[in-house]
C-alpha beads as a LAMMPS data file, in Angstrom:
LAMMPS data file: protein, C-alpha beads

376 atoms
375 bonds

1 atom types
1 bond types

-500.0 500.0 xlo xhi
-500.0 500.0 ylo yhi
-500.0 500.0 zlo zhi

Masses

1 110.0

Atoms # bond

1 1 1 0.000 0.000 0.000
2 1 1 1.017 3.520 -0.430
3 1 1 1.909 6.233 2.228
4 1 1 -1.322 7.070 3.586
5 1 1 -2.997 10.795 3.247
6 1 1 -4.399 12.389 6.188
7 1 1 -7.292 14.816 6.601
8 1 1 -5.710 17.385 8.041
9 1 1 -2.891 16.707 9.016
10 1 1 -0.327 19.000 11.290
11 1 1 1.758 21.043 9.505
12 1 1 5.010 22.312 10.670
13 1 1 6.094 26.026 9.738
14 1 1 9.715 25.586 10.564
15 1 1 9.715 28.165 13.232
16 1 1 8.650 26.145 15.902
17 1 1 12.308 24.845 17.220
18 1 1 13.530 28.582 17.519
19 1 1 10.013 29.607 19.509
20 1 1 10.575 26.251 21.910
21 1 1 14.463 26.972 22.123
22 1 1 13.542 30.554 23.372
23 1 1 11.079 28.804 25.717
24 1 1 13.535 26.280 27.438
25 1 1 16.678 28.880 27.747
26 1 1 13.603 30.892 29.536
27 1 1 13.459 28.269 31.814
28 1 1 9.557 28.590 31.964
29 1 1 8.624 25.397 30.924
30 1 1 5.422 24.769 33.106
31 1 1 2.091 26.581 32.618
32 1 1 2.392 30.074 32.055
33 1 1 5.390 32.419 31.251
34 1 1 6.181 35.049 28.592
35 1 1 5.106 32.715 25.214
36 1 1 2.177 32.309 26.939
37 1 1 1.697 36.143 26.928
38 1 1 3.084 36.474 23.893
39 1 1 0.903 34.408 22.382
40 1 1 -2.312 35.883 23.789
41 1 1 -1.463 39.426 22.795
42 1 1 -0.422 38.556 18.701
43 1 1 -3.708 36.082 18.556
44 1 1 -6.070 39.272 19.998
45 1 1 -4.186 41.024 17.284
46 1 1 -4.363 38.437 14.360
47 1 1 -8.348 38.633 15.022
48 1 1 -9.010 42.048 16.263
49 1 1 -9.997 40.391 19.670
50 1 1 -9.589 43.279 22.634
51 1 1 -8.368 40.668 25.161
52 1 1 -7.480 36.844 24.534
53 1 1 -6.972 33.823 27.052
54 1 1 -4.760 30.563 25.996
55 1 1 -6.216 27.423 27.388
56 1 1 -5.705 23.774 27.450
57 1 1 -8.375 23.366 24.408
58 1 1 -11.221 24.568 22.786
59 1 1 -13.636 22.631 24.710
60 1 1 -12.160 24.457 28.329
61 1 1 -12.633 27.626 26.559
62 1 1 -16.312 26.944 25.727
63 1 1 -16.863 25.537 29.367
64 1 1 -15.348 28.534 30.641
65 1 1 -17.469 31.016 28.022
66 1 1 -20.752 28.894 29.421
67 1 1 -20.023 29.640 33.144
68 1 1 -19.628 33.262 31.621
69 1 1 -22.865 33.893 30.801
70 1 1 -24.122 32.359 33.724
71 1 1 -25.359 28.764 32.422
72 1 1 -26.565 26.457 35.188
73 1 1 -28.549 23.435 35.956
74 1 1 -31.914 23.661 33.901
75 1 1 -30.884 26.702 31.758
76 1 1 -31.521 25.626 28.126
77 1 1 -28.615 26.798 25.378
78 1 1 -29.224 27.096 22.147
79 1 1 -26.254 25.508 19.634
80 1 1 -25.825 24.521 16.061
81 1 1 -26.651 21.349 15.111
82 1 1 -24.651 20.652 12.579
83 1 1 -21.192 20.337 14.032
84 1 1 -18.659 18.300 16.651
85 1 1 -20.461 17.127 19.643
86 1 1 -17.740 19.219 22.245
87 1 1 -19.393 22.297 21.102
88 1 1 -22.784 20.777 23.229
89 1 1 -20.794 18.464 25.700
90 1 1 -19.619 21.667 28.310
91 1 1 -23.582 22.412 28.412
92 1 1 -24.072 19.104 29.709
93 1 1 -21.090 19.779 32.094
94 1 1 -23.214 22.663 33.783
95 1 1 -26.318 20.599 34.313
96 1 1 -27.918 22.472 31.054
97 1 1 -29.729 21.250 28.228
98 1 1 -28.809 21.896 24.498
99 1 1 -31.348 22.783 22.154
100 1 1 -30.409 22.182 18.328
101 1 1 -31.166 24.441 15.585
102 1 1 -30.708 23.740 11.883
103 1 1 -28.272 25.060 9.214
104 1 1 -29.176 27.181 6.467
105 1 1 -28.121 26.366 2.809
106 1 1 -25.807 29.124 2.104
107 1 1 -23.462 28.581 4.690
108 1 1 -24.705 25.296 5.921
109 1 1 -24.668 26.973 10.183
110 1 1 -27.236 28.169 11.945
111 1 1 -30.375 29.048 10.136
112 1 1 -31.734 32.859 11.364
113 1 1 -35.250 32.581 10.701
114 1 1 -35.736 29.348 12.534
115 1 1 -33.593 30.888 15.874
116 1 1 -35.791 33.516 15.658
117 1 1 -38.534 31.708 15.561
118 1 1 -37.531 29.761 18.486
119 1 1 -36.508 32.896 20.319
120 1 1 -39.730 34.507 19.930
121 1 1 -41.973 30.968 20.799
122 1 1 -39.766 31.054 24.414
123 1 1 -40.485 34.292 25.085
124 1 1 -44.224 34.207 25.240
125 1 1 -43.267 31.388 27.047
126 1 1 -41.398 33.355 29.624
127 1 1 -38.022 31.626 29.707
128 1 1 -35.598 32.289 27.258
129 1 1 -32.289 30.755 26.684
130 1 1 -29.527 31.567 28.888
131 1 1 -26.701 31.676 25.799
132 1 1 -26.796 30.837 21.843
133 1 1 -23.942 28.638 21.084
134 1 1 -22.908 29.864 16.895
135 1 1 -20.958 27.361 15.272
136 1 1 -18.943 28.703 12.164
137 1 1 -18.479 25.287 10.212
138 1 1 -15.248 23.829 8.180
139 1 1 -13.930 27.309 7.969
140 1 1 -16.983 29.616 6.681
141 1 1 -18.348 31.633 8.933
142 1 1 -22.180 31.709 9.448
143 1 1 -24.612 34.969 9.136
144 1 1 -23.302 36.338 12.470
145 1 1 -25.061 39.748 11.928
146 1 1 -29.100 38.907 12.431
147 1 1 -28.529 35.973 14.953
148 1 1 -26.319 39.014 17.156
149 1 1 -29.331 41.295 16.876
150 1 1 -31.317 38.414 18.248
151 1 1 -29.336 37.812 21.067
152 1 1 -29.254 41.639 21.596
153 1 1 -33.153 41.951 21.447
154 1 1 -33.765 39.482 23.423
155 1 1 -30.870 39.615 26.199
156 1 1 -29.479 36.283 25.084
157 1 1 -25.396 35.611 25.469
158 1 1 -23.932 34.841 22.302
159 1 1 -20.712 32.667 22.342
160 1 1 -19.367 31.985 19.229
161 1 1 -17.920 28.874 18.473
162 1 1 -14.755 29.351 15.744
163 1 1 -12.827 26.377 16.381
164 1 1 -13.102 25.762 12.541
165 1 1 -13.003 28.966 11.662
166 1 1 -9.448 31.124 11.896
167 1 1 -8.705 32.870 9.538
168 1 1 -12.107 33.129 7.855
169 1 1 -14.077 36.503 7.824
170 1 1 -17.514 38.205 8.382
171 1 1 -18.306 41.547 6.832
172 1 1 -14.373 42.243 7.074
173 1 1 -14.039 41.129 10.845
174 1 1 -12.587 37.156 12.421
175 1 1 -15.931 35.561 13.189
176 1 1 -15.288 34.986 17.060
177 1 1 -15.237 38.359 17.670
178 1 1 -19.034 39.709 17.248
179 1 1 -20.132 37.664 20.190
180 1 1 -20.032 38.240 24.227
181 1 1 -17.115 35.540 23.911
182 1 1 -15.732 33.469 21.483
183 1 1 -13.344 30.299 21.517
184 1 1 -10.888 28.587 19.218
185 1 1 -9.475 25.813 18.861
186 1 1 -5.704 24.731 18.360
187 1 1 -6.216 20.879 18.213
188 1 1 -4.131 18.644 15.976
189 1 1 -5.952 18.889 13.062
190 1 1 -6.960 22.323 12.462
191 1 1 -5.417 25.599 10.310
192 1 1 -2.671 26.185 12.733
193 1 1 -1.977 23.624 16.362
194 1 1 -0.374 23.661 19.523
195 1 1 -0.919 19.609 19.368
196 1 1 -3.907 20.847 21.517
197 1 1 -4.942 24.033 23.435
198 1 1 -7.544 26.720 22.447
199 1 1 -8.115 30.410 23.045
200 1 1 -10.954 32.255 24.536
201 1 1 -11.595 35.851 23.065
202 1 1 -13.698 38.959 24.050
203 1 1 -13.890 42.921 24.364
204 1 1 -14.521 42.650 27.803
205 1 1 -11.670 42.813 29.622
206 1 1 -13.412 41.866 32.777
207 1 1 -14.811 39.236 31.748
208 1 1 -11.575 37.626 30.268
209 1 1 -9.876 38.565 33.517
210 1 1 -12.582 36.284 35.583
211 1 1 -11.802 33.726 32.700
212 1 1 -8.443 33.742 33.779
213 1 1 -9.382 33.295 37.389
214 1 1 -11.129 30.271 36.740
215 1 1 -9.078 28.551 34.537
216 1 1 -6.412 28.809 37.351
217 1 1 -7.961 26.964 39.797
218 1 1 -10.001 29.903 40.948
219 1 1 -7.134 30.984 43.513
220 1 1 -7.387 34.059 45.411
221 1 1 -4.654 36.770 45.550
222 1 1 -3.220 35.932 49.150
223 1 1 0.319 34.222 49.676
224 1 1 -1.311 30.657 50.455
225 1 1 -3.165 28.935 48.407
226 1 1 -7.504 30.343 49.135
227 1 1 -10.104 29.479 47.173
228 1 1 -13.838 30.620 47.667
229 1 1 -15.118 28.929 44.388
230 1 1 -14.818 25.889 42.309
231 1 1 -11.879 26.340 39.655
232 1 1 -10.519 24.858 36.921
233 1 1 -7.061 23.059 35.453
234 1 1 -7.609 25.012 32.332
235 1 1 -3.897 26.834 31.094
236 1 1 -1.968 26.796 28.542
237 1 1 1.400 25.254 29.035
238 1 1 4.451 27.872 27.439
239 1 1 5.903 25.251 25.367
240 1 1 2.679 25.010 23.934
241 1 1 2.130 28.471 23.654
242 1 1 5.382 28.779 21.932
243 1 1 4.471 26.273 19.014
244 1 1 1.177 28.528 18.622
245 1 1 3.257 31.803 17.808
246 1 1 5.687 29.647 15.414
247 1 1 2.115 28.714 13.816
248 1 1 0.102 31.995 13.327
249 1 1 3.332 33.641 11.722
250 1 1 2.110 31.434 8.786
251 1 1 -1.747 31.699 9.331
252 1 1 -2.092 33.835 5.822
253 1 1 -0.139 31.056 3.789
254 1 1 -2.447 28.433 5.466
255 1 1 -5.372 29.929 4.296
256 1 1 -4.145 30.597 0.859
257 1 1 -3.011 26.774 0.660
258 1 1 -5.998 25.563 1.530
259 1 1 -8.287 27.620 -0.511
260 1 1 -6.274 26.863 -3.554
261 1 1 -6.492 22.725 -2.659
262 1 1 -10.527 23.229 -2.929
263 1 1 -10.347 25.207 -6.068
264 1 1 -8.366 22.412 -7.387
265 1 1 -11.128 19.852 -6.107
266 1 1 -13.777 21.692 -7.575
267 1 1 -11.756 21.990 -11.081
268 1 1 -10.843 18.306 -11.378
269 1 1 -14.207 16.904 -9.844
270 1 1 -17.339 19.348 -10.676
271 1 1 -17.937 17.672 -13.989
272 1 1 -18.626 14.358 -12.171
273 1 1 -22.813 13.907 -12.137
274 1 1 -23.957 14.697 -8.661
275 1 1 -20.827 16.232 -7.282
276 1 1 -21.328 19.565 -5.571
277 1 1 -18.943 21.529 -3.241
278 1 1 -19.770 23.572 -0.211
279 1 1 -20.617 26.811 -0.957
280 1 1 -19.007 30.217 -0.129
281 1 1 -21.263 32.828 1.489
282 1 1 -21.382 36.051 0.203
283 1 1 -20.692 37.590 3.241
284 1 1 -16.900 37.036 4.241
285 1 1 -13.645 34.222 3.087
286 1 1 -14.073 30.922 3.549
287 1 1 -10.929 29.256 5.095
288 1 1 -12.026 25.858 3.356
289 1 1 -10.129 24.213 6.557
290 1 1 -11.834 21.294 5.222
291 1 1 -13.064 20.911 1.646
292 1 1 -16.087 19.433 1.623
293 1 1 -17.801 17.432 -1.279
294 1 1 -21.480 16.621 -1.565
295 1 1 -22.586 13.467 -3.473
296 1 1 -25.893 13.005 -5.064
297 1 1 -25.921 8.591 -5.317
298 1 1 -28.356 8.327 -7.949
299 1 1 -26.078 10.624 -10.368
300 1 1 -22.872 8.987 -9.182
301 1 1 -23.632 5.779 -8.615
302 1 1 -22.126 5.872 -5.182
303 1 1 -22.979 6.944 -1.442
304 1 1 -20.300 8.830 0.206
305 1 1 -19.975 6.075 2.397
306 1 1 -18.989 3.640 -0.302
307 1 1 -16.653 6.230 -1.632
308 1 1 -14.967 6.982 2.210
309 1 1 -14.638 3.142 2.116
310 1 1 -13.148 2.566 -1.391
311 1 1 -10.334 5.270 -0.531
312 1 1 -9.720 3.999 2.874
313 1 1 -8.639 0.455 1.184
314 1 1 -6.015 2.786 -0.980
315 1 1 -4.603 4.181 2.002
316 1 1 -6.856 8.079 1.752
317 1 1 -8.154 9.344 5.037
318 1 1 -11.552 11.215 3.985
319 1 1 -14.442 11.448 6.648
320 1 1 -18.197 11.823 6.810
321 1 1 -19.587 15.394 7.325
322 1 1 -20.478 15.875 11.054
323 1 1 -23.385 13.716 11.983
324 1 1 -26.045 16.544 13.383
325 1 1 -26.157 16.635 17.076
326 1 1 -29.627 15.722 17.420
327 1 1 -29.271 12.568 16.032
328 1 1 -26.359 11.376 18.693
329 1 1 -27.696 9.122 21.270
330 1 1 -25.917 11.219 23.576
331 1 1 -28.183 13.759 23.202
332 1 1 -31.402 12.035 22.859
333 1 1 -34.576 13.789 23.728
334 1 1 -32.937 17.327 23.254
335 1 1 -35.264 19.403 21.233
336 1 1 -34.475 20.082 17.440
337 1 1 -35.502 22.974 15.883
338 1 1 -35.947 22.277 12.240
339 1 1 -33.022 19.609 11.131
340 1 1 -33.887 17.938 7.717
341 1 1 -30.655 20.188 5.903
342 1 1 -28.538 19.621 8.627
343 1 1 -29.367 15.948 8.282
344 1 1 -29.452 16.298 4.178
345 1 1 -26.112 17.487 4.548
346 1 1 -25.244 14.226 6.574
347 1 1 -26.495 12.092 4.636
348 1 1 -24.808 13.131 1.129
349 1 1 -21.537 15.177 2.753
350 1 1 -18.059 13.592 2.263
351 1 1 -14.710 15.621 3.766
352 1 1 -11.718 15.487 1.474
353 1 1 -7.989 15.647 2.363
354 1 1 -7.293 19.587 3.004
355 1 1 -4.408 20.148 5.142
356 1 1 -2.261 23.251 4.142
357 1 1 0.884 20.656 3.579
358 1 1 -1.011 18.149 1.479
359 1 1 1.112 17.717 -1.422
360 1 1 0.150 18.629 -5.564
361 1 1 1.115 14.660 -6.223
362 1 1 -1.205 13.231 -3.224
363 1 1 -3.994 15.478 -4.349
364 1 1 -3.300 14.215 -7.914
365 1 1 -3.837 10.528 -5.925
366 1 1 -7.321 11.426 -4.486
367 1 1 -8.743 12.966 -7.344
368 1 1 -7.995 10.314 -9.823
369 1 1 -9.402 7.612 -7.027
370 1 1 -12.490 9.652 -7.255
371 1 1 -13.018 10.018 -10.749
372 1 1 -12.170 6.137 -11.011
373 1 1 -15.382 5.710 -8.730
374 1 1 -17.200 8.158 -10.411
375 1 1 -16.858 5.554 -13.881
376 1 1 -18.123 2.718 -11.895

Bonds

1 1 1 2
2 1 2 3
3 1 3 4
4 1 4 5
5 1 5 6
6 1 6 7
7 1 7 8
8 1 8 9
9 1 9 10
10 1 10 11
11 1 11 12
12 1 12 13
13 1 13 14
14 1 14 15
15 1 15 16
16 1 16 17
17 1 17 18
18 1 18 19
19 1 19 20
20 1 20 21
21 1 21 22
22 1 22 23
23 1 23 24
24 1 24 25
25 1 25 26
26 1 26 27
27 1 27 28
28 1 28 29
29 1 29 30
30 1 30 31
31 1 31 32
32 1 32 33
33 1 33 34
34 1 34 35
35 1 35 36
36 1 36 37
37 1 37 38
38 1 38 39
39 1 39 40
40 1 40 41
41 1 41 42
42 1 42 43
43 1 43 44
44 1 44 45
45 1 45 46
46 1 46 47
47 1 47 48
48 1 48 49
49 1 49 50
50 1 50 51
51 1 51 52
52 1 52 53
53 1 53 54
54 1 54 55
55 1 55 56
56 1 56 57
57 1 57 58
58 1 58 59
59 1 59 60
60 1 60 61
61 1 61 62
62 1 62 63
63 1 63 64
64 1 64 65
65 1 65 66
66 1 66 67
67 1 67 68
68 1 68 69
69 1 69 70
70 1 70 71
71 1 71 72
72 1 72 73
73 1 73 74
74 1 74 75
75 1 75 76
76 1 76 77
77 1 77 78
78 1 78 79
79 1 79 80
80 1 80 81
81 1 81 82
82 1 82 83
83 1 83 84
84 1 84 85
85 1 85 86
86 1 86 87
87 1 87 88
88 1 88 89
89 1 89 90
90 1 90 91
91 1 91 92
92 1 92 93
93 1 93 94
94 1 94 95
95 1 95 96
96 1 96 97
97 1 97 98
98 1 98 99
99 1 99 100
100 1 100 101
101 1 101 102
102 1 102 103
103 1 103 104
104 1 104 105
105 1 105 106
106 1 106 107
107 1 107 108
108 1 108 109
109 1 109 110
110 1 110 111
111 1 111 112
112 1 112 113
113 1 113 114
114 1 114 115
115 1 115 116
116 1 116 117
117 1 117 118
118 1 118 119
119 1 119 120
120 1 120 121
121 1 121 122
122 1 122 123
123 1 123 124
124 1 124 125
125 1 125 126
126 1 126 127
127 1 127 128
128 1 128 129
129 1 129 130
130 1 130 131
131 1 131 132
132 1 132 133
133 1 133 134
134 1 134 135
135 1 135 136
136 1 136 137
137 1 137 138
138 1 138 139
139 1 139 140
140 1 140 141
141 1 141 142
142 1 142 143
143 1 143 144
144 1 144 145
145 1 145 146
146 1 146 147
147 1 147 148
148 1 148 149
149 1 149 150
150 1 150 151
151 1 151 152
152 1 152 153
153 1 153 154
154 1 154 155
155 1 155 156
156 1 156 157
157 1 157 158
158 1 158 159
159 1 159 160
160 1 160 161
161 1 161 162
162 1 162 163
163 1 163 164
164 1 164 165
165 1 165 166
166 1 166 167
167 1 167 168
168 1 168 169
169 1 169 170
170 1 170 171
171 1 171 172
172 1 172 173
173 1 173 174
174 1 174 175
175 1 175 176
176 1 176 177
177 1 177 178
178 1 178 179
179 1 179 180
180 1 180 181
181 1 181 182
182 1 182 183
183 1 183 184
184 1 184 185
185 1 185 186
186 1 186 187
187 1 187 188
188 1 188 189
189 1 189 190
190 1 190 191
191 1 191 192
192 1 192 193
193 1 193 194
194 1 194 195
195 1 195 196
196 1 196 197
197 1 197 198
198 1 198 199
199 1 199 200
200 1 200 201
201 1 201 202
202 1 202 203
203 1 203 204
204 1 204 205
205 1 205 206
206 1 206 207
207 1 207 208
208 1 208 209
209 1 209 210
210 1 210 211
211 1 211 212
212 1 212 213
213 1 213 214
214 1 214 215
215 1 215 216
216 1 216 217
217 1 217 218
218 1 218 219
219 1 219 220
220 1 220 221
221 1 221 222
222 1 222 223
223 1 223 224
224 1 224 225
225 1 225 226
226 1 226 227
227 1 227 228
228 1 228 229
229 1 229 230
230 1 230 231
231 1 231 232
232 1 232 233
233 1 233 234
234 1 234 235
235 1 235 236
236 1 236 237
237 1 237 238
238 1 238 239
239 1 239 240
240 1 240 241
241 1 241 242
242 1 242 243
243 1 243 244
244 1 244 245
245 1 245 246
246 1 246 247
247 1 247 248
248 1 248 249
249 1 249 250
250 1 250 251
251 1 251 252
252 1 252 253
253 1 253 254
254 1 254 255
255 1 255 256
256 1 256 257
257 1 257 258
258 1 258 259
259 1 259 260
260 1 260 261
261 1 261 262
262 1 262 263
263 1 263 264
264 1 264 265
265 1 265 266
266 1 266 267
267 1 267 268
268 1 268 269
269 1 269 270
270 1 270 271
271 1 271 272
272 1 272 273
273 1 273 274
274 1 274 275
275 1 275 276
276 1 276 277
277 1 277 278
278 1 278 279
279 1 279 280
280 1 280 281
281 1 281 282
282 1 282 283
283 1 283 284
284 1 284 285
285 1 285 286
286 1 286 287
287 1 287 288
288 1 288 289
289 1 289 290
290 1 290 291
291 1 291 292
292 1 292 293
293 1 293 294
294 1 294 295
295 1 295 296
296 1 296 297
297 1 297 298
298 1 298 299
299 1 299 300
300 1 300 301
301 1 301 302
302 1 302 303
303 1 303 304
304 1 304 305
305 1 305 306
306 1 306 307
307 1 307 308
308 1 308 309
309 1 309 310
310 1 310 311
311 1 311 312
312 1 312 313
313 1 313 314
314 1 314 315
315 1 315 316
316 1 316 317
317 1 317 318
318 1 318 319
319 1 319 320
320 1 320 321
321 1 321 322
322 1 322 323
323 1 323 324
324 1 324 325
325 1 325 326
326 1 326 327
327 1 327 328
328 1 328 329
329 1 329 330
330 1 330 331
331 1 331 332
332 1 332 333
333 1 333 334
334 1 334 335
335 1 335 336
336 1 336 337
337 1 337 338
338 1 338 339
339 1 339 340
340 1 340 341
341 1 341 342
342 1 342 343
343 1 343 344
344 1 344 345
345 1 345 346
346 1 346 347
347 1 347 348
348 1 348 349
349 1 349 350
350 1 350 351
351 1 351 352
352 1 352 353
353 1 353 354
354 1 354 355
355 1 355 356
356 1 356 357
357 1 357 358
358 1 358 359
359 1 359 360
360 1 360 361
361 1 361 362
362 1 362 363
363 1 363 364
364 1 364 365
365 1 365 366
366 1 366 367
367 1 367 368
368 1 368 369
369 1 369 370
370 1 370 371
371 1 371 372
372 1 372 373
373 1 373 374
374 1 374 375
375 1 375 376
């Protein structure tokens, strides 16, 4: 068999030995230290974020934007449905209960009109959400600007959810930065990594400063260790930090890669019957962190399935498109508002190898296995 292609897989800048060599002559190789604050203050930067916290991944950041806006047991949050299950999992944490809205087709996030129809159904109800949970998906943001005038009119937290999505705009701006908070996400597989860690963002510098407190175990400012609250294990380590600055140096070229590996996709592959891409919204740059093909079977011949399958057995990493959250047994009995795109989507969705590093000759590979499906 050949060398297998990845996903997405990590991709080295070459900077990263000189950023961890500065770290260990430092001597601050635990939690914290100057890459660490480094780090936070050129990532604020790189998004237009007025304050930034490095964590230990984007999932702490999310719990920690969730205690924020003041989630507790039997508070209901509202979150996309179409996306990884750890941006529902911290509402579980807090004793809270997710409800799942639909996508829309031009972006394939969070549909407006059915989150304000939800919105408006709880509040004749009397109790409205405690915090909307916007998911910007595989690197295109979603239609930020009415869903943050519903959160506004109705006095609803938004968190935004950009784990997927650095390096992608809205109207001009980083999507994780119209929202109360907003987190990231520097796991393995994404446009730049810190093998894992995340980043919580926001204008409030407050708020980011209580962040802080309670992603370091919540300890008081005396000379022993006091603590009047529950805290958390949540900071970044400055190694880590240090491979994160090494990384965003080359953000730009990332993006550029990337978006040139799906043009390539859609050039070699549109004229296959019943192949569609993911759209770009007219509203901002999609990263196309992952490109992501749509497969119509009766035009093909083939379910994405079979495909994923057929390029597995040649040594070609591809992967479903995220199953919707309401359909995870982990989540059964959590109320779905709308769900037949998201689950559309599911159904005919098929992730191609993306990453920034992925190679003109492996692409070359995973084309020509598709098209030799396609003939089948």
């Amino acid at each position: 068999m050949k060398y297998r292609i990845y996903l997405s897989p990590p991709h080295l800048s070459g900077l990263e030995a000189q950023f961890l060599q500065e770290a260990l002559e430092s001597g601050w190789i635990a939690p914290l230290g100057p890459q660490v604050e480094a780090f936070e203050r050129e990532f604020a930067q790189t998004v237009g974020a007025s304050h930034a916290l490095a964590v230990s991944s984007g999932t702490a950041a999310l719990h920690l934007a969730l205690i924020l806006a003041g989630v507790g047991p039997g508070d209901e949050v509202v979150v996309s449905t179409l996306t990884f299950a750890a941006s529902a999992f911290p509402v579980l944490y807090l004793g809270a209960r997710p409800v799942f809205v639909d996508s829309e087709q031009t972006s394939w996030n969070m549909d407006p009109a059915l989150l304000a129809e939800f919105l408006e159904a709880r509040a004749r109800k009397g109790r409205l959400p405690k915090a909307v949970v916007l998911v910007h998906l595989y690197g295109q943001s979603a239609d930020i600007a009415p869903i943050q005038a519903l959160c506004q009119e109705y006095g609803v937290s938004l968190i935004e959810d950009a784990a997927e999505a650095l390096g992608s705009t809205y109207q001009g701006r980083s999507p994780g930065t119209f929202g109360r908070t907003g987190i990231f996400s520097f796991n393995g597989n994404k446009i730049i990594t810190t093998s894992g860690g995340g980043m919580l963002v926001s204008h409030d510098g407050a708020l980011v400063a209580r962040a802080r407190k309670l992603a370091t175990q919540a300890r008081e400012p005396f000379p022993w260790y006091e603590h009047v609250e529950v805290g958390y294990n949540y900071r970044m380590s400055n190694l880590l930090a240090a491979v994160g600055r090494a990384q965003l140096k080359t953000l730009e070229e990332r993006v550029q890669a990337r978006r040139r590996i799906y043009e390539r996709y859609v050039q070699e592959l549109s004229d296959l019957p019943g192949v569609s891409f993911q759209p770009e919204a007219p509203w901002g740059r999609h990263t196309r962190w992952l490109t992501v093909m749509l497969v119509d079977r009766a035009l093909f011949g083939r379910t994405p399935e079979e495909i994923r399958q057929a390029l597995e057995a040649q040594g070609i990493e591809t992967r479903p498109v995220w199953k919707p959250l309401h359909l995870q047994p982990v989540f059964r009995g959590a109320e779905i508002v709308g769900g037949r795109v998201a689950e559309d989507l599911f159904a005919r969705g098929l992730c191609l190898p993306s990453g920034s590093s992925l190679a003109p000759q492996d692409q070359d590979r995973v084309i020509a296995a598709i098209r030799a499906l396609g003939k089948g």
